[in-house]
N, C-alpha and C positions, 0 to 999 in steps of 0.2 A: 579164860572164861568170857563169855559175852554176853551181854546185859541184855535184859530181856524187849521182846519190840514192842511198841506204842498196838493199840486194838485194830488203828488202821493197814498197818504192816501186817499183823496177824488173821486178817480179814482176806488183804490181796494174799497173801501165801496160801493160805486154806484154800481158797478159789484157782491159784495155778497148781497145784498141789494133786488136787480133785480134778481139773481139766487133761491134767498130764496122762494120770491115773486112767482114767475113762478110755484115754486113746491109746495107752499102753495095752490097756485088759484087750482091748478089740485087736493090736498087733505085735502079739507081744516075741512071734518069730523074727521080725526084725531087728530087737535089739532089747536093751535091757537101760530099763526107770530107776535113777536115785531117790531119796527123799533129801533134804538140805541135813541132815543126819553125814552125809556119805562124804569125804575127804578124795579129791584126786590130786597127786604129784603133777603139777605140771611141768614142761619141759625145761622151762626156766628153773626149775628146783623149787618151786613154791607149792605150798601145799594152799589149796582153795577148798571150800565146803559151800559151794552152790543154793539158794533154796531151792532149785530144782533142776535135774540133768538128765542126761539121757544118750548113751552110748549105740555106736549100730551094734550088731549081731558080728558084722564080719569083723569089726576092728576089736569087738570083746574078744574074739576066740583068736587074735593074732597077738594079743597078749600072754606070754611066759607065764606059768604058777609063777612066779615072783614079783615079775610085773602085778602081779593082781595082788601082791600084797593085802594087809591092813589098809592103803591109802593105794588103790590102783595109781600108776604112773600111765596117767593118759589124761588130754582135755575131751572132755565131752562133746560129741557133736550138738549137743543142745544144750544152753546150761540157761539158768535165770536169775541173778541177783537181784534184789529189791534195791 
């Protein structure tokens, strides 16, 4: 479990959160928006949960039903940790 963040953290995530969001809605045939909610396997075996990512289209659909799991095994083309 992880502790919850200071107003300032919660301030900048809401504002990339919302910016990401925006430019998602407008292209969203390109690819597909996490919320920091979302878990990916990275190739090293570590599972990471981003405040915010963002996968293309072509490398979502070259993922296996399994690969997409619970925890897709893929890094994100866009990710953002605070």
């Amino acid at each position: 479990m992880n502790p919850p963040t200071g107003w300032e953290t919660g301030e900048r995530n809401r504002s990339l959160t919302g910016q990401l969001d925006r430019w998602y809605e407008e292209n969203e045939d390109l690819g597909k928006a996490f919320d920091s909610s979302t878990g990916f396997v990275l190739p090293n075996g570590a599972t990471r949960s981003p405040d915010a990512s963002w996968v293309s289209q072509e490398r979502w659909e070259g993922l296996t039903p399994e690969q997409k799991g619970t925890f897709a095994n893929i890094c994100p083309d866009l990710s953002k940790r605070q």
